[in-house]
C-alpha positions as CSV (number, residue, x, y, z in Angstrom):
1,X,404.0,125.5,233.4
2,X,402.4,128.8,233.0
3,X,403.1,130.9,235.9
4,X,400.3,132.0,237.8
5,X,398.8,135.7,237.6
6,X,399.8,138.1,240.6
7,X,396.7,139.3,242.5
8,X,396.8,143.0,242.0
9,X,397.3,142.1,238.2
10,X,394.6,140.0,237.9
11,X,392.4,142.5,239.6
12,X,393.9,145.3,237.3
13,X,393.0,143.0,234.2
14,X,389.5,142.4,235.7
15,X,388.7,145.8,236.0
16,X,390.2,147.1,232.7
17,X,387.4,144.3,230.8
18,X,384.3,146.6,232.2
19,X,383.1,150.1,231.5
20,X,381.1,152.2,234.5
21,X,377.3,152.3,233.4
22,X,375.4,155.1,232.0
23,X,374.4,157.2,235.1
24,X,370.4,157.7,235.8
25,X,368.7,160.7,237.7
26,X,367.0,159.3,240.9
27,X,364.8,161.3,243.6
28,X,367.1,161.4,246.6
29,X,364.9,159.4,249.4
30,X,366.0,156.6,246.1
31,X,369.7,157.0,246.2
32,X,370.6,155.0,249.0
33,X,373.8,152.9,248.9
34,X,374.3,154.3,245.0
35,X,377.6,156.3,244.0
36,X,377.5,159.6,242.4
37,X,378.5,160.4,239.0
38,X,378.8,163.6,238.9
39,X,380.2,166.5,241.3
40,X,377.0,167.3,243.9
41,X,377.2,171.5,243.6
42,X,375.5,173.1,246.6
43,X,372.3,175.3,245.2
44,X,372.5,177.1,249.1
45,X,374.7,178.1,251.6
46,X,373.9,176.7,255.0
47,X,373.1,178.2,257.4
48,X,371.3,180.6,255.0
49,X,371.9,183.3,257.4
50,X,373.1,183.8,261.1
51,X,371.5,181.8,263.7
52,X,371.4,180.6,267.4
53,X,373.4,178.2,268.2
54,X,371.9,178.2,271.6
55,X,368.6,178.8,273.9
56,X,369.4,182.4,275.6
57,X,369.0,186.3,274.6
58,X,370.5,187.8,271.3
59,X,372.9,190.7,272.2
60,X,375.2,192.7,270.7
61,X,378.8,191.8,272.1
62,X,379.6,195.8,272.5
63,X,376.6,196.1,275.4
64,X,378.2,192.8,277.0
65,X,378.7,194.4,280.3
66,X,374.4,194.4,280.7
67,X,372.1,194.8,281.8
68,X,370.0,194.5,278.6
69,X,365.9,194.7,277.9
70,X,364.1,192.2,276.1
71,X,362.3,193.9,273.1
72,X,361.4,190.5,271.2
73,X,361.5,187.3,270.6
74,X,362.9,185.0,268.0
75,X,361.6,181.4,266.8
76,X,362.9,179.1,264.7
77,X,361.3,178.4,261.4
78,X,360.1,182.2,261.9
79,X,361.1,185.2,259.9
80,X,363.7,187.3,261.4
81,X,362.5,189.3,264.9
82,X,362.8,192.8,264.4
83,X,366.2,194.5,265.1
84,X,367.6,195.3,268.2
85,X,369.6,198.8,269.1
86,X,372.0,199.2,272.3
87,X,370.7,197.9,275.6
88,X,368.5,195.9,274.1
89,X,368.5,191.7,274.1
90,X,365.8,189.4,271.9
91,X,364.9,186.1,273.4
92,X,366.0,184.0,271.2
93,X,365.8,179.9,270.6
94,X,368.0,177.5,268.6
95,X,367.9,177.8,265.1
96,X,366.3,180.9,265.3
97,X,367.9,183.8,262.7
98,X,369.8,186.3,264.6
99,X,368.2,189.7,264.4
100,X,370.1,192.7,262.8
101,X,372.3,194.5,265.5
102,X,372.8,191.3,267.1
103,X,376.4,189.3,266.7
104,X,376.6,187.5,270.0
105,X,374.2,184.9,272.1
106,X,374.3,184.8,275.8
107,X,372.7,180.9,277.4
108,X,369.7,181.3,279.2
109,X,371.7,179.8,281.8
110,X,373.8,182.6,282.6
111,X,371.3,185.6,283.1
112,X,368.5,186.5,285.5
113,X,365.3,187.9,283.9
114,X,363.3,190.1,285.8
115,X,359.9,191.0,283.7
116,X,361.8,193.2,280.8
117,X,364.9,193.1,281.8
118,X,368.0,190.4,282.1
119,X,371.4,190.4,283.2
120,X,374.5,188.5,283.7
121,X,374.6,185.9,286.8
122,X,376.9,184.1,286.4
123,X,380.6,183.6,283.9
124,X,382.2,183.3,281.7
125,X,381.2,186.5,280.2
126,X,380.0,187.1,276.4
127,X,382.6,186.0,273.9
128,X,381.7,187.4,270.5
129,X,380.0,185.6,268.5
130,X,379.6,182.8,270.7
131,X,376.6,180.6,270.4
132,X,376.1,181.7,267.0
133,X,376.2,179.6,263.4
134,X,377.2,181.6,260.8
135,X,376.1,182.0,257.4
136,X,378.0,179.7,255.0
137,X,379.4,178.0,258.3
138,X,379.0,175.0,257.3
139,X,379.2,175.4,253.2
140,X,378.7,178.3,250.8
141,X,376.5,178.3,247.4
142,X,378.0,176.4,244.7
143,X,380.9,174.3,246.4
144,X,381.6,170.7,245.9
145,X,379.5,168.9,248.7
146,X,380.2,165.5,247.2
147,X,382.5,164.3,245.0
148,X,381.5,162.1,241.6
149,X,382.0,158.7,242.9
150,X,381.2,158.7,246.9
151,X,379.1,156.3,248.4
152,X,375.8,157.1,249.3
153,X,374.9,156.9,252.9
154,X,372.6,158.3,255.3
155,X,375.0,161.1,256.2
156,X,375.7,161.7,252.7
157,X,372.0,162.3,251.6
158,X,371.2,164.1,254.5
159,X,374.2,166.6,253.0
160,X,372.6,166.8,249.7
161,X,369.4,167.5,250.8
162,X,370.8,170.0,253.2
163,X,372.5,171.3,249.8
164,X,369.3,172.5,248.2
165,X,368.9,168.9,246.0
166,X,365.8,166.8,245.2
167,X,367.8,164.3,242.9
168,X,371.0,163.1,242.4
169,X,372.6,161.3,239.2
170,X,374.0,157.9,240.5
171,X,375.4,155.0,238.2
172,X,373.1,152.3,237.3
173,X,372.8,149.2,239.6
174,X,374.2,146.5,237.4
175,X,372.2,143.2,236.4
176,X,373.9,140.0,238.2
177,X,373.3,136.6,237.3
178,X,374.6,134.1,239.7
179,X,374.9,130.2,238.8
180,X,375.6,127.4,240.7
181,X,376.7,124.8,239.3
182,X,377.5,120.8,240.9
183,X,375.0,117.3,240.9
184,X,375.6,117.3,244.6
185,X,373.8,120.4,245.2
186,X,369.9,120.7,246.4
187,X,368.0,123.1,248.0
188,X,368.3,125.1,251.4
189,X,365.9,123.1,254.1
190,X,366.3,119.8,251.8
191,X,367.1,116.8,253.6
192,X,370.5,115.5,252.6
193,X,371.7,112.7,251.2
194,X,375.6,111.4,252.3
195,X,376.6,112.4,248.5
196,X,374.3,115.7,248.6
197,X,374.5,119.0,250.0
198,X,372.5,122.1,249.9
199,X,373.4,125.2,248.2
200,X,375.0,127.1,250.1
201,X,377.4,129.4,247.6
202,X,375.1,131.2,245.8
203,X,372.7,132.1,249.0
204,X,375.9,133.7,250.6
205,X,377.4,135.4,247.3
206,X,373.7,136.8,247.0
207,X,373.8,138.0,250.4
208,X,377.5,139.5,249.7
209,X,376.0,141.3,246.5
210,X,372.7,142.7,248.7
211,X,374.8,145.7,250.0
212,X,375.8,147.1,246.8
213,X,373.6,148.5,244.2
214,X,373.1,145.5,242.0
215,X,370.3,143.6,240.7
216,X,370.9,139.8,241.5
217,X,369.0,136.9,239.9
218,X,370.4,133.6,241.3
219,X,370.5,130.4,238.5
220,X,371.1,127.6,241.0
221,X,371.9,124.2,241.1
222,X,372.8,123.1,237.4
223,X,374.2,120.0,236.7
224,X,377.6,118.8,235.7
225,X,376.0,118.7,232.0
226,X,377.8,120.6,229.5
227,X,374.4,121.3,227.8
228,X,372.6,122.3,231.0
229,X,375.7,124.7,231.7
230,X,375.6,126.5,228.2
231,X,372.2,126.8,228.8
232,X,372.2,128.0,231.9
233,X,375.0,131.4,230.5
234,X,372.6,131.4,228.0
235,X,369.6,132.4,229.8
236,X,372.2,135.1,231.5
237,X,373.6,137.0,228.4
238,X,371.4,140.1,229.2
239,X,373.4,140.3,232.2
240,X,375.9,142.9,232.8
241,X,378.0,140.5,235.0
242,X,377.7,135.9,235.3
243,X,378.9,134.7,238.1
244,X,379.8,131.3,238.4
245,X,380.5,129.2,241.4
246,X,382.0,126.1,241.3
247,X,383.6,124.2,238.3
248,X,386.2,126.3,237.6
249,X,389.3,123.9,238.3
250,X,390.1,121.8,236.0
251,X,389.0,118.1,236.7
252,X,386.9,116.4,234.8
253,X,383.5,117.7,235.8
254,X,384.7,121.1,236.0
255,X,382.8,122.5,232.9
256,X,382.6,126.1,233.2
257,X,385.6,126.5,230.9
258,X,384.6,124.4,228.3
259,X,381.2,125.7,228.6
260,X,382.5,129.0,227.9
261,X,384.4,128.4,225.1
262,X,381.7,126.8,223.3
263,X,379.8,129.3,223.4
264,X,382.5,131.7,221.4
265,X,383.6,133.8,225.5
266,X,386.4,134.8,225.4
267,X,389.1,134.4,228.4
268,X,391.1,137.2,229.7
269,X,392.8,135.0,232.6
270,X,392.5,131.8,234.9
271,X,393.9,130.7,237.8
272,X,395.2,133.1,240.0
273,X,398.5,133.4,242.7
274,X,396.0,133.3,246.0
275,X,395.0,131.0,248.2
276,X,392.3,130.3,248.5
277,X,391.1,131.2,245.0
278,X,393.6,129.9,242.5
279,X,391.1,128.5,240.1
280,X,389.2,132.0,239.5
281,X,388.5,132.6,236.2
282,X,387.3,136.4,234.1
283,X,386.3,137.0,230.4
284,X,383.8,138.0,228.4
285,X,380.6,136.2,226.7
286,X,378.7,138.3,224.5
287,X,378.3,142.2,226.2
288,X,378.4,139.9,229.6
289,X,381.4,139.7,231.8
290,X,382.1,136.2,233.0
291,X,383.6,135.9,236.8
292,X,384.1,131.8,237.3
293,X,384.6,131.8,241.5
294,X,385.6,128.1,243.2
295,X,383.4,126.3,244.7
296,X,384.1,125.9,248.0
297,X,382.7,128.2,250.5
298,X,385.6,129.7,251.8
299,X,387.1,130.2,248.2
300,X,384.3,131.6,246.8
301,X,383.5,134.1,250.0
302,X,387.1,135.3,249.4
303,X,387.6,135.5,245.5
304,X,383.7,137.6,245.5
305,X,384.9,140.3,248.1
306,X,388.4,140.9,246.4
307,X,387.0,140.7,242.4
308,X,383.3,140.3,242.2
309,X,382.4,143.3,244.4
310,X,384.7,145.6,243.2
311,X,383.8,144.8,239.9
312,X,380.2,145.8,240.9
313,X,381.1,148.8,242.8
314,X,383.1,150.1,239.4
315,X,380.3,149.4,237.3
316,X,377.8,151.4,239.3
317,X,379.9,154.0,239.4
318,X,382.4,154.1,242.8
319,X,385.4,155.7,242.9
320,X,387.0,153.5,245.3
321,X,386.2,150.3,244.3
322,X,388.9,147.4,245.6
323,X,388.6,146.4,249.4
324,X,390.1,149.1,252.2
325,X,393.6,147.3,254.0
326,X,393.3,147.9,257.7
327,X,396.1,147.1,260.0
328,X,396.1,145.3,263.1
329,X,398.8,143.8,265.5
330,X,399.3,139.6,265.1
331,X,398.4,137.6,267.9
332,X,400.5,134.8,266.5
333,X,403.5,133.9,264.9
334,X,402.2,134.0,260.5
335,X,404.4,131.6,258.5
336,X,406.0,132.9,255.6
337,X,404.2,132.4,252.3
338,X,405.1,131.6,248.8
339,X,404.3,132.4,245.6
340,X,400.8,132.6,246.3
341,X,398.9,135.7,248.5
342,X,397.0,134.4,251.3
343,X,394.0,135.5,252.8
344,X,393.2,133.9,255.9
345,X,390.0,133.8,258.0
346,X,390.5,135.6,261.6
347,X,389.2,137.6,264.3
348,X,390.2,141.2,264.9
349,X,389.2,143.0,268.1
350,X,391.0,145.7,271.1
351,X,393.9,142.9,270.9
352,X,395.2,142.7,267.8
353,X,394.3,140.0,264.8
354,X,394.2,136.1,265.4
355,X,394.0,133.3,262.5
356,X,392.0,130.7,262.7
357,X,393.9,127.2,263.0
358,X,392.0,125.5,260.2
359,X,391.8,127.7,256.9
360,X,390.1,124.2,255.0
361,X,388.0,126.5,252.1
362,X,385.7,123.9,252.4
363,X,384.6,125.0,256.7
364,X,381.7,127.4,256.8
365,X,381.9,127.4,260.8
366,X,385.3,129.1,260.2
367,X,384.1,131.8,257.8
368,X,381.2,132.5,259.6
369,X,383.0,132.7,262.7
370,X,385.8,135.6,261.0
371,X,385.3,139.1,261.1
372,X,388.4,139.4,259.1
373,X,390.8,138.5,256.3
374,X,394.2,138.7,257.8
375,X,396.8,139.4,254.0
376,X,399.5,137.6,253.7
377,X,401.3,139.0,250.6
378,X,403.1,136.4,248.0
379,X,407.0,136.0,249.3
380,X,406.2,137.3,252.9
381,X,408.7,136.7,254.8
382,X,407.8,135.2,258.7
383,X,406.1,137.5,260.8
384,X,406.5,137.6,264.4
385,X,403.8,137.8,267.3
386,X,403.2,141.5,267.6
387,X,404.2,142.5,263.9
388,X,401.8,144.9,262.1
389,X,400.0,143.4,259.7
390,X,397.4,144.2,256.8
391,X,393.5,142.6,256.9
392,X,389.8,143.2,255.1
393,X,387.1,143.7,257.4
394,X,384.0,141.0,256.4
């Protein structure tokens, strides 16, 4: 018997099939949850100049002693008030520039003004420079804000708008055809026959595939028909990615395979050391990449997040593409494992990391209930209540 492919390997293999997409130049209020593809340079510095940190009076640090006499006053969004000489103090508001002959802001908290003139009421003294955001604080003209690759979130845009850009060059969101395959499958809201049930896979891999940049166009519910199937990968070929779910094993209405060979694809591996996930299934049909996931619910929610959407995020252009490993202490005793890497659904919180008793692939009121997937290598040996362990937050 062929031994079956180690995870990392098969995820190595998976990877090494696809090619990043070209990269496309979007406005930046577009670029949200995209990845970079090239180095963001900054076109400014920030701040552009000196500026209040503060609400108070502008002084220079050398006059800290006071009293000083207000000779202007300087807004934010305004040009720069005019300069101030010995003695004097501008009133000044945050984000205001600093004028010339000014280094040092004093809160309005801590002096008395008395028409013109303020001084000091209370400490801590002036501390040079205090209060103050100085130019290229932050960064300076033509640094790396973010590097080819990062995600794009709301703090990340804000930066490269902040960074003097109106566009950004991200990877393009690849096309994802999802198909469902299985006789016993009807749609959501359907009432249900004993020997039916509704579709439920390709709603949730969807779902999975709606925070990433990707285009998804769901193929459901085809039959265990080897025509209907080949048609079905037909219709997707101007995918960049088929998914698959269901069929994938090897009984006798498990057609995906032959389906795929017919149609001249070409397999790159099948069946993988994991559990759940052993049947998956990766190769090629056409310019397509085929990912065959297992049907069941809790197979097909595990083998998507660890090789479906990494695959996506390396297309459209991520640097870090596999699934972060946190770590967590275990609430309970984890048998060792064999051959195979296990996944298995738990909740993490303040306490550490508890499995679930049932793992059955086939309970949705399990996975919906995780917030985790605790990883139990292949040829762990047991772990002990307490022992750190690695998990994939879902």
């Amino acid at each position: 018997m062929k031994p079956l492919l180690p995870l990392e390997e098969a995820q190595q293999r998976l990877i090494a099939m696809a090619q990043p997409l070209p990269s496309e130049s979007v406005p930046i209020a577009d670029a949200l949850g995209r990845y970079l593809t090239k180095n963001l340079i900054t076109k400014r510095s920030q701040p552009a100049t000196d500026m209040s940190a503060m609400d108070g009076y502008a002084i220079r640090f050398d006059d800290r002693a006071g009293p000083w006499q207000v000779v202007g006053e300087c807004k934010a969004g305004s040009p720069p008030c005019p300069p101030i000489e010995t003695g004097q103090a501008a009133r000044i508001f945050t984000g205001a520039l600093l004028p010339d002959g000014a280094d040092t802001v004093v809160m309005q908290e801590n002096v008395e003004r008395d028409d013109i003139m303020i001084k000091l009421i209370s400490d801590p003294s002036p501390v040079k420079g205090r209060h103050v955001r100085h130019q290229g604080g932050d960064f300076k003209t033509g640094e790396i804000a973010l590097k080819a690759g990062t995600y794009l979130n709301a703090a990340a845009l804000g930066h490269a708008v902040i960074a003097g850009l109106g566009s950004l060059s991200v990877g393009r969101c690849p096309k994802v055809a999802i198909l469902s395959t299985g006789d016993e499958l009807v749609l959501p809201g359907i009432e249900t026959k004993p020997h039916q049930i509704p579709a439920s896979n390709d709603v949730m891999v969807s779902a999975m595939l709606s925070q990433l940049p990707a285009q998804t166009r769901s193929i459901s519910r085809i039959k265990d028909d080897l025509d209907s199937l080949c048609q079905a990968l037909e219709s997707a070929k101007d995918c960049d990615v088929i998914v698959t779910i269901g069929g994938a094993s090897v009984g006798d209405h498990d057609l995906v395979a032959p389906a795929f060979k017919q149609l001249g694809g070409e397999t790159d591996f099948w069946k993988i050391a994991m559990k759940p996930g052993k049947p998956l299934m990766a190769g090629k049909l056409g310019n397509s990449l085929v990912l065959a996931l297992p049907g069941n619910p809790g197979s097909a929610f595990v083998t998507a997040t660890l090789f479906l959407l990494p695959l996506i995020r390396y297309l459209a252009g991520a640097a870090n593409y596999l699934p972060a490993m946190q770590s967590a202490i275990t609430n309970t005793v984890l048998p060792a494992t064999t051959q195979r890497a296990e996944f298995l659904r738990a909740t993490v919180d303040g306490s550490g990391i508890t499995p679930f008793n049932s793992q059955d692939s086939a309970k949705l009121s399990v996975l919906a209930a995780a917030n985790a997937l605790l990883y139990r290598p292949a040829h762990s040996p047991e772990q002990q209540k307490g022992a750190e362990v690695s998990y994939i937050s879902i």
